[in-house]
C-alpha positions as CSV (number, residue, x, y, z in Angstrom):
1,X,22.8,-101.9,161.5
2,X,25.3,-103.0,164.0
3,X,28.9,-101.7,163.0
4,X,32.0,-103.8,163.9
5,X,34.7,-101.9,165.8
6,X,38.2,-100.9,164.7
7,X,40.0,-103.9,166.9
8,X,37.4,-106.8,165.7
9,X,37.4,-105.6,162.3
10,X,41.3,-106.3,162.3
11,X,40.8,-109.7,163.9
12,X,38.5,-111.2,161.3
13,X,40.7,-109.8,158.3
14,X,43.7,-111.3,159.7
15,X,41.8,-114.8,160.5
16,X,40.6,-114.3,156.8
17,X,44.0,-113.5,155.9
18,X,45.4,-116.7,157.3
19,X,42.6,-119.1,156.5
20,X,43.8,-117.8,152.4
21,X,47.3,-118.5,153.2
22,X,46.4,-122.2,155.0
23,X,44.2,-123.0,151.7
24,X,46.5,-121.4,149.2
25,X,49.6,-124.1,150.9
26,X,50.8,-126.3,148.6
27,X,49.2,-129.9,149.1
28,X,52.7,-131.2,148.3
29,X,54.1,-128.5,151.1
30,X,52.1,-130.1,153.3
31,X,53.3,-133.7,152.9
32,X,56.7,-132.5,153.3
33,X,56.2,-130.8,156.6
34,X,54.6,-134.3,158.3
35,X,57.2,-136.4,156.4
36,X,59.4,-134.0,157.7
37,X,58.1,-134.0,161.3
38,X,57.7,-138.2,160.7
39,X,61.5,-138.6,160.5
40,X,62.6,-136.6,163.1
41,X,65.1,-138.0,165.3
42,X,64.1,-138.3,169.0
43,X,67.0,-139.3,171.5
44,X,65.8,-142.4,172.6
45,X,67.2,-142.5,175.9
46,X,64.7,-139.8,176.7
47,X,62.1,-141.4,178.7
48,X,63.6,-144.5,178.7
49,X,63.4,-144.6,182.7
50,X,61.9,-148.0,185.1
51,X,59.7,-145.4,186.0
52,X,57.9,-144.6,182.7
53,X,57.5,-148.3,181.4
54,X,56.0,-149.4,185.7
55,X,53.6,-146.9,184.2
56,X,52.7,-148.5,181.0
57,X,50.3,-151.6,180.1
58,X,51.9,-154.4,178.6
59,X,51.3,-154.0,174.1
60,X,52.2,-150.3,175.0
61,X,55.4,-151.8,176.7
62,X,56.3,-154.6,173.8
63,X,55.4,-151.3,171.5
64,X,58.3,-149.1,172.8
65,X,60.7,-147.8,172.4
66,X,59.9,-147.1,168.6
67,X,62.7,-147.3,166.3
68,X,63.6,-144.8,163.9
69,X,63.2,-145.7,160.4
70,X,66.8,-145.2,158.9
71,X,67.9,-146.9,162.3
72,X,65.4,-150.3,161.6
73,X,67.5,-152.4,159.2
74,X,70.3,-152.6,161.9
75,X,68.0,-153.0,164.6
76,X,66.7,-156.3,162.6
77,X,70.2,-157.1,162.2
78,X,70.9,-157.2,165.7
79,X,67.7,-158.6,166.7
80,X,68.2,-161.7,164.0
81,X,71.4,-162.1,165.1
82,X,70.4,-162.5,169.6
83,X,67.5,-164.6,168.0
84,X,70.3,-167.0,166.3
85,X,73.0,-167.2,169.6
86,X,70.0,-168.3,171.3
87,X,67.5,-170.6,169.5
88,X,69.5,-173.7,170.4
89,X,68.9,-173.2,173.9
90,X,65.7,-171.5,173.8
91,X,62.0,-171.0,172.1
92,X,62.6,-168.0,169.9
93,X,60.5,-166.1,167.7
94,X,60.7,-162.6,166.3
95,X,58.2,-159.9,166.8
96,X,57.3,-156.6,166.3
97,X,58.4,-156.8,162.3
98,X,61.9,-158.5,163.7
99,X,62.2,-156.0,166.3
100,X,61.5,-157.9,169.1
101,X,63.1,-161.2,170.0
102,X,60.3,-163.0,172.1
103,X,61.8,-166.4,174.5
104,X,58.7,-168.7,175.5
105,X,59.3,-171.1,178.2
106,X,56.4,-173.4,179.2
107,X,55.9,-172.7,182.9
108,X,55.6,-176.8,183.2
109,X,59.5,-176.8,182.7
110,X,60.0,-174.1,185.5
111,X,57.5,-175.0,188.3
112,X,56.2,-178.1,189.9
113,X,52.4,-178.3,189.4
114,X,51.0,-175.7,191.1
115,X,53.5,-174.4,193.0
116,X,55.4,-171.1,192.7
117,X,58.6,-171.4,193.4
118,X,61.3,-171.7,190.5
119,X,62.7,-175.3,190.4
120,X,66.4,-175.9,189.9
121,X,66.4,-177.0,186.6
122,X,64.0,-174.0,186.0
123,X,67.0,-171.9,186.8
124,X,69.3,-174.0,184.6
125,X,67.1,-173.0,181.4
126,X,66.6,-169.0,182.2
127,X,70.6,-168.7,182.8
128,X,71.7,-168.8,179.2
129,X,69.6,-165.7,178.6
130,X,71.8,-163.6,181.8
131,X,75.0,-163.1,179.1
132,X,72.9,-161.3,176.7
133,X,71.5,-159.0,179.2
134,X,74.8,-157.1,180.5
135,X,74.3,-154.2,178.8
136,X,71.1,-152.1,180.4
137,X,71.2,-150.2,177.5
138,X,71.0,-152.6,175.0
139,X,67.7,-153.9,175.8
140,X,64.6,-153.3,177.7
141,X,63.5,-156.9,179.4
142,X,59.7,-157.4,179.7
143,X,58.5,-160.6,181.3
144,X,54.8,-162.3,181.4
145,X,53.6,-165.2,183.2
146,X,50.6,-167.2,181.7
147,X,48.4,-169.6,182.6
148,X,45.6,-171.6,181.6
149,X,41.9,-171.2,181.7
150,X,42.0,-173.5,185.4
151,X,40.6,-172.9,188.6
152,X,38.8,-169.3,189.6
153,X,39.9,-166.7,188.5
154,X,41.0,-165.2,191.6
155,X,43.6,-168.4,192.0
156,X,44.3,-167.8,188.5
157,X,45.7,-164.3,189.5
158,X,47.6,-165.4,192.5
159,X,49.7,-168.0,191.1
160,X,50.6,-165.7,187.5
161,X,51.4,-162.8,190.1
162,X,53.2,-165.4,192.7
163,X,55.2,-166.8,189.8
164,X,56.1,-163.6,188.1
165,X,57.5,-162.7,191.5
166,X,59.6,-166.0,191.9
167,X,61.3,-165.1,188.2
168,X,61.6,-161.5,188.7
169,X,63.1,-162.2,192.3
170,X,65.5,-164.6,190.3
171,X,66.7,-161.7,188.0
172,X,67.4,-159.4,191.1
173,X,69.5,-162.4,192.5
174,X,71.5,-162.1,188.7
175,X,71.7,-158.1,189.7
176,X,73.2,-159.2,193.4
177,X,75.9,-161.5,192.0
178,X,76.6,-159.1,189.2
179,X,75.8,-161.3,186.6
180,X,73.5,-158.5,185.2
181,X,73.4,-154.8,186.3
182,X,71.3,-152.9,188.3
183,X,69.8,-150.4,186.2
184,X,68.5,-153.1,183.4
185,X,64.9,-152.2,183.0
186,X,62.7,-155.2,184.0
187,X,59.2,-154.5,183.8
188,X,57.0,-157.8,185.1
189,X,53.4,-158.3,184.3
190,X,50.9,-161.3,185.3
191,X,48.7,-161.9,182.8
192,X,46.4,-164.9,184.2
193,X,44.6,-165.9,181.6
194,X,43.8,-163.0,179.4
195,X,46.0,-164.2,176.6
196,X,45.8,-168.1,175.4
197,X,47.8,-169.3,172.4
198,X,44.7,-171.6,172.1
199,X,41.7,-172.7,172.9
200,X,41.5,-174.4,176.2
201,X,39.8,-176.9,175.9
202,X,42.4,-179.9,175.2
203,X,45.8,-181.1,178.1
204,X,47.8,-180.1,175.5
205,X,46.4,-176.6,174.5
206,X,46.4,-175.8,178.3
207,X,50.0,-176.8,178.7
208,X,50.5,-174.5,175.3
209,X,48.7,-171.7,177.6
210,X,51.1,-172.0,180.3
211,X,54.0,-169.8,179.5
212,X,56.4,-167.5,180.6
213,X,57.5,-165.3,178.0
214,X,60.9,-162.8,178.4
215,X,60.8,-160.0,175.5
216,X,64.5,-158.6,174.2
217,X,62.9,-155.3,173.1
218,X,65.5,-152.8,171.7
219,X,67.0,-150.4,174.2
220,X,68.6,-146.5,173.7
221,X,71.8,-147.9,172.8
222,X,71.0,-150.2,170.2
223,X,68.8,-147.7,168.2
224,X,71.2,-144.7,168.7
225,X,73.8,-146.6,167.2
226,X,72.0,-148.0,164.6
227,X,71.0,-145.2,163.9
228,X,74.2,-143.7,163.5
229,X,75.9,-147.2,161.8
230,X,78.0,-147.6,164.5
231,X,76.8,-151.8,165.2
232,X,79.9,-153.5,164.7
């Protein structure tokens, strides 16, 4: 009969020794220690860098950063409040369980047909949206372009990513005047036609599908402070 030496002997009794402890933990002990780990309190301006969010795809993006449970009502409160100042100027809904203010402007209102370069009275309807954006850490900024299901797909591509260009480069003009600052995290995506409203298959449900959407996701500041009850 093979015998077990002295050191492996002392290894399985204290594996069998913790495997009794692990069962013999409370069930309720346990709850407590992920409830516990759940409501931890991470500083949310770790991470929060232009870098980290280039890196991300865009429901990631919309997803983060995650706001801390006791710091959510006054995150709402905020949100509701952005989502009030401007739905007489603008499309506004909430998302994200009133976390996320979401602006929708039909791309119809900002371009000529099939061109990519923002008209002037596309300008005229993005500027009341610059005064809310002056403090980088109040809010992350994520923008889409949409289009309809029209053309190839490669031209499809082009003229989301050409137009995303043409409102991003608009926001870095905002940056150069100092209308907005410079380290406001903008993260741009073209999304062609990989998320219709509707169907496509109606003029009006294609003009629906053309969008440009600018997301007011909630930024270090806002959480820590809600977090804290600081909001005025």
């Amino acid at each position: 009969m093979k015998t077990l030496s002295t050191s492996n002997f002392a290894a399985r009794f204290l594996t069998a020794v913790a495997l009794v402890a692990l069962l013999a933990w409370p069930m309720d002990a346990e709850a407590q220690f992920f409830k516990k780990k759940e409501n931890r309190y991470t500083d949310p301006y770790k991470g929060f860098t232009e870098e980290a969010y280039m890196d991300m795809d865009f429901l990631p993006n919309i997803s983060t950063p995650e706001v801390h449970k006791k710091a959510k009502s006054g995150v709402k409160k905020t949100i509701r409040a952005l989502a009030e100042q401007l739905k007489n100027k603008v499309t506004v809904d909430l998302v994200r369980d009133d976390e996320v203010v979401l602006v929708t402007f039909p791309t119809d209102d900002l371009f000529l047909p099939n061109d990519t370069m923002l008209t002037t009275e596309g300008t005229a309807l993005l500027a009341p949206l610059l005064p809310h954006m002056k403090n980088p850490m109040m809010y992350k900024i994520v923008l889409a372009v949409h289009t309809d299901d029209t053309g190839s797909e490669l031209y499809r591509d082009e003229l989301s990513t050409s137009r995303l260009n043409s409102v991003y480069d608009w926001f870095m003009l905002a940056v150069e005047s100092g209308q907005i600052q410079e380290n406001l995290i903008i993260i741009p995506f073209a999304m062609s036609s990989t998320m219709p409203l509707a169907d496509n298959n109606t003029r009006d449900n294609r003009a629906l599908n053309r969008r440009l959407e600018v997301y007011f996701i909630p930024g270090p500041q806002l959480i820590d402070e809600a977090y804290k009850g600081q909001l005025k």
